[in-house]
C-alpha positions in Angstrom: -15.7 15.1 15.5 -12.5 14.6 13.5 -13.2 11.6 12.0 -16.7 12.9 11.1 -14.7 15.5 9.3 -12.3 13.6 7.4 -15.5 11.4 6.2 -17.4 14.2 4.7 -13.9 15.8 3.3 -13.1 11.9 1.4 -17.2 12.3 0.3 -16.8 15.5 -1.3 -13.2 14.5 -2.5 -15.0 11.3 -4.4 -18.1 13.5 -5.8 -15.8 15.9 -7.3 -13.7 13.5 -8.7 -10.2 15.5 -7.8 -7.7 16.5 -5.3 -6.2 19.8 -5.6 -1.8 19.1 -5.5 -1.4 20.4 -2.3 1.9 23.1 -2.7 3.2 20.9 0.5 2.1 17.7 2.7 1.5 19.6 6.0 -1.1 21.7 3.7 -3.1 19.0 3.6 -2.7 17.5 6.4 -4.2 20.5 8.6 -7.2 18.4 9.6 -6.2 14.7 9.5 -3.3 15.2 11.9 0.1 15.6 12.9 3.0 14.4 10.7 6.4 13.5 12.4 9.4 11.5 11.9 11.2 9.5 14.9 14.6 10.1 13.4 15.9 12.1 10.9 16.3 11.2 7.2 16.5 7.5 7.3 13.1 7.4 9.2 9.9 7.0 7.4 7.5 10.0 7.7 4.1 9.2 9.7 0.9 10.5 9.9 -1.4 10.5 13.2 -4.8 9.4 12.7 -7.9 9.1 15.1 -10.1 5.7 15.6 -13.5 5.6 13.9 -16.0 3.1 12.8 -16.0 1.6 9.1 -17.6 -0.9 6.9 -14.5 -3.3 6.1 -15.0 -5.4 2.6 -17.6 -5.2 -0.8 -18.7 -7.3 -3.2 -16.8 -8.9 -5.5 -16.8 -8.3 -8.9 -16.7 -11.2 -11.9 -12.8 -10.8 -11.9 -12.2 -10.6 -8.0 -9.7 -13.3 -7.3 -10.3 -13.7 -3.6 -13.7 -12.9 -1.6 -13.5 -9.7 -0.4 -17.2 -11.0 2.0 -18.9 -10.5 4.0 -18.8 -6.7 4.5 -18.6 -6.2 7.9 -18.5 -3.2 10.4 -14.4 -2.8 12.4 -13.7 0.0 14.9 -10.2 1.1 14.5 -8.3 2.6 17.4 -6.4 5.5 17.0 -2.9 5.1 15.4 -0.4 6.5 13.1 0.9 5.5 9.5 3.2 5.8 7.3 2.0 8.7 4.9 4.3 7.1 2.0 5.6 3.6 1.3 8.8 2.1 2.4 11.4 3.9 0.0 14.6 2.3 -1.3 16.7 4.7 0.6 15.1 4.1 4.0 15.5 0.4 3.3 18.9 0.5 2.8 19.6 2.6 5.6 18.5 -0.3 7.4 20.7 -3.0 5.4 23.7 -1.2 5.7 22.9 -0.9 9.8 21.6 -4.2 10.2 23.5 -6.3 7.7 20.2 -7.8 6.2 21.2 -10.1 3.5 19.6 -9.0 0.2 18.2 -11.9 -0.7 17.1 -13.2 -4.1 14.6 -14.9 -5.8 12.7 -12.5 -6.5 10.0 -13.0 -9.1 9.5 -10.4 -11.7 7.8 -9.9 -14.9 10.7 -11.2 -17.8 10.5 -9.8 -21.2 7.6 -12.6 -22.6 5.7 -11.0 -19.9 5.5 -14.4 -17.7 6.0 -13.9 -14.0 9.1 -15.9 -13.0 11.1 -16.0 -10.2 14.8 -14.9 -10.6 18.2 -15.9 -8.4 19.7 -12.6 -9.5 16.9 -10.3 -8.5 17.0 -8.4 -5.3 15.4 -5.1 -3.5 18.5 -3.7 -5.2 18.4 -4.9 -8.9 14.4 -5.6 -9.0 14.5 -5.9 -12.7 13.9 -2.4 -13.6 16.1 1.1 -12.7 14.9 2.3 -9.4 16.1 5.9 -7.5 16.1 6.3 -3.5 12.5 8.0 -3.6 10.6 5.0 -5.1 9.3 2.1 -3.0 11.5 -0.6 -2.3 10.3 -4.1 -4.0 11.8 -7.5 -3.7 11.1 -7.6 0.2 9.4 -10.3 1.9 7.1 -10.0 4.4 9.7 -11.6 6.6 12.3 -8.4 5.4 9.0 -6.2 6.2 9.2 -7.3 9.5 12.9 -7.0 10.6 12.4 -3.6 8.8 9.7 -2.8 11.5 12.0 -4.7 14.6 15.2 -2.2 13.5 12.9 1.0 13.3 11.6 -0.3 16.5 15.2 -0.3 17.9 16.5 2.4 16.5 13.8 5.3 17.6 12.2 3.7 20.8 9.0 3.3 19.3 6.9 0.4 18.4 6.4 0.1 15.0 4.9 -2.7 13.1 2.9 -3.5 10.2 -0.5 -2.1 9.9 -3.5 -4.8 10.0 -5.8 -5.5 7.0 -8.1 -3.5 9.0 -6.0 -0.6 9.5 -4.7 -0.7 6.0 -8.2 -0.3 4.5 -9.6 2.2 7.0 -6.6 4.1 5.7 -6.9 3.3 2.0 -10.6 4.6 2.3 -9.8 8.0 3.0 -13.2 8.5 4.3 -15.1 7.3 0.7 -17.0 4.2 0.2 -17.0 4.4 -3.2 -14.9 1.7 -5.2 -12.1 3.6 -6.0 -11.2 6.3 -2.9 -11.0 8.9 -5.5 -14.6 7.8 -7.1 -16.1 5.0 -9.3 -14.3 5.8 -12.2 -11.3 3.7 -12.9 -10.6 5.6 -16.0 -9.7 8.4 -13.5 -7.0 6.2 -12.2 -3.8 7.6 -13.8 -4.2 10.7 -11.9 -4.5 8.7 -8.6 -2.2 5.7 -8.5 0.6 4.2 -10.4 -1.3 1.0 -12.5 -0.7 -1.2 -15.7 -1.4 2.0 -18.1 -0.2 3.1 -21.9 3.6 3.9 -20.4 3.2 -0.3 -18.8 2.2 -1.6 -22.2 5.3 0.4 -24.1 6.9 -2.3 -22.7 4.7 -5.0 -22.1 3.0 -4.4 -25.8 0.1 -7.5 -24.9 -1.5 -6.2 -21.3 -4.7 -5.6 -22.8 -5.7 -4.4 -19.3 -3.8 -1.1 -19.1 -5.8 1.6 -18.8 -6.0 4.0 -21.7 -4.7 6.8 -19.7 -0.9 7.4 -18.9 0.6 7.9 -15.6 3.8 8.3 -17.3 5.9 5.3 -15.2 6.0 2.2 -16.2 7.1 0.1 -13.2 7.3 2.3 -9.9 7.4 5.7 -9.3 8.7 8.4 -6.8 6.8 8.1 -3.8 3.9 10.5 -3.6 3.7 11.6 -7.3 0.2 11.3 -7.7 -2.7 12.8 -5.6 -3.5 12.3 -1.6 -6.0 10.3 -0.5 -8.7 12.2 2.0 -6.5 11.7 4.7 -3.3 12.8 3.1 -1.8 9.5 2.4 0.1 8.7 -0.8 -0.4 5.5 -2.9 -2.7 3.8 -0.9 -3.9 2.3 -4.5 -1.4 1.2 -7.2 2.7 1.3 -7.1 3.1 -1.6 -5.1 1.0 -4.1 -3.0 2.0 -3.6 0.9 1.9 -6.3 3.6 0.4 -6.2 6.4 0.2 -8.3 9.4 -2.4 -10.5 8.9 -2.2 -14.2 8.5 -4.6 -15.3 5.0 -8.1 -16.2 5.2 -10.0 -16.6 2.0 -13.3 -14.6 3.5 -13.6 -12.4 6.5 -15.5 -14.6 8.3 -13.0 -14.9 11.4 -11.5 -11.0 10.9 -11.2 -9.5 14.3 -13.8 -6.4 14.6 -11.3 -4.2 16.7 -8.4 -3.3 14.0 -6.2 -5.9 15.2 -4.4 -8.4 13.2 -6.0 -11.9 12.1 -3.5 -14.0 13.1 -5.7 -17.4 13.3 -5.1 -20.0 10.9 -2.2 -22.1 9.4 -0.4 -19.1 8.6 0.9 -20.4 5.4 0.3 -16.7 3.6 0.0 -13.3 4.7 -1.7 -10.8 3.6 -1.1 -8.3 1.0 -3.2 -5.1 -0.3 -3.5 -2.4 -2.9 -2.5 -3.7 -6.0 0.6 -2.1 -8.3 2.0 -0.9 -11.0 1.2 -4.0 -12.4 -2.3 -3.9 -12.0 -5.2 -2.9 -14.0 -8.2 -1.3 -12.2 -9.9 -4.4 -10.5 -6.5 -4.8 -8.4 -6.7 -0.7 -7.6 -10.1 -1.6 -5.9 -10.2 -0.4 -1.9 -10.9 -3.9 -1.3 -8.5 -5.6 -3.5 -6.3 -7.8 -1.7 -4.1 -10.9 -2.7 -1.8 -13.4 -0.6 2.2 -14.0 -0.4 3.9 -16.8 0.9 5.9 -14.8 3.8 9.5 -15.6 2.6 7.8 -14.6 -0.8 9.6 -11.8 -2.8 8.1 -10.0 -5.7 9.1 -6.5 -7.5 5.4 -5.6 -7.4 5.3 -5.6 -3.4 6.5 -3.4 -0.7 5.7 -2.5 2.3 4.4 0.4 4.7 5.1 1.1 8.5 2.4 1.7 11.1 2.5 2.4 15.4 0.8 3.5 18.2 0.2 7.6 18.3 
């Protein structure tokens, strides 16, 4: 009955075409569940959600870069997630407990505007100024991981990355349109963090920002645009998140019961979302791209999930 709910609030959420700012989180969480941290400050704030039934995948458009087929029906159990990415601050809580190195090699977008992979970049120079409140970048999806085995530690609980499954059921909101807010990308800047008029200030030839400005040009403060229909923040845009899953260029071999695909060679892992670099195909619910896990970009970050 809950679920059935939530669906018919992320329909009438799409129609309209806007989210009213809610004045606080638990506002608008009333009906999608409870919200609850395992430890204080340091731990990332969750959001329960129940299981339901959803049609995983689309059709890809002439710019999709990997098939996003064949649409297929997954139940999801119930579970919780994280209602806002990984932030800086909660990732270095977890350096300075766990003595994480910080890395390097991080590949970033240099002033030609050519991806290139740096020695000198890390989660804690990324190429551009960051605060606490903004997602961390730079991470692997190994780092993702012994950021999920430390949390796991540290409150008792076992957290772990969502699936692909989980991840979109979330992303959704409850909408099947191809944006959760609608079909309108040129909404976007109200709704996610993308390649926009603040992005090509500084990268003068991405001639697929968006005419709108969301006023950041490389990440922003977690949760500084609208909610999804379930109350999460940034489930499109800001940065691409791992997940669990091992890559597979279709869904053909996806697992139908929310869990992880973790068939395969393993060589990538999965990442959704797209980011602030971006422009609207890569803000699609379906949008996903792959990572070598040991891969580090500062376009990718990371969010938590576990059992209710």
């Amino acid at each position: 009955m809950l679920y059935a709910r939530l669906i018919a609030l992320g329909l009438l959420l799409s129609a309209c075409g806007a989210v009213a700012q809610p004045s606080s989180p638990a506002s608008q969480l009333a009906t999608a569940g409870k919200t609850f941290r395992d430890c204080a400050d340091v731990c990332p704030r969750m959001l329960s959600l129940p299981g339901g039934t959803f049609q995983m995948g689309g059709i890809p458009t002439g710019t999709e870069r990997h098939n996003i087929q064949p649409v297929h029906a997954v139940t999801v159990g119930a579970f919780a997630i994280g209602q806002y990415e990984v932030t800086r601050g909660e990732y270095a809580a977890f350096v300075r407990d766990s003595g994480r190195p910080a890395g390097g090699n991080c590949e970033i977008i240099n002033s030609a505007e050519v991806q290139e992979k740096s020695a000198a970049a890390t989660w804690q120079n990324p190429g551009f100024p960051q605060g606490d409140e903004e997602p961390v970048t730079c991470v692997g999806w190994d780092d993702a991981k012994a950021y999920v085995a430390w949390l796991s530690k540290k409150t008792g609980r076992p957290y772990r990355l969502p699936s692909e499954s989980e991840w979109e059921y979330v992303a959704r909101g409850g909408a099947t349109s191809k944006y959760w807010w609608g079909e309108d990308p040129a909404a976007a800047c109200a709704y996610a963090n993308s390649a926009d008029q603040s992005a090509r200030q500084v990268y003068q030839t991405w001639i697929r920002a968006a005419a709108c400005n969301d006023r950041y040009a490389f990440t922003a403060p977690v949760g500084s645009y609208r909610p999804n229909g379930l109350g999460v923040y940034d489930m499109a845009g800001n940065v691409w998140e791992w997940v669990e899953d091992c890559y597979e260029e279709t869904y053909d071999s996806q697992p139908r019961n929310g869990a992880a695909y973790t068939g395969g060679s393993c060589t990538f892992r999965v990442n959704r979302g797209g980011s602030w670099y971006n422009g609207k195909d890569g803000l699609r619910t379906v949008s996903r791209d792959n990572t070598l896990p040991t891969g580090r970009a500062n376009k990718v970050g990371f969010r938590v999930a576990r059992a209710n």
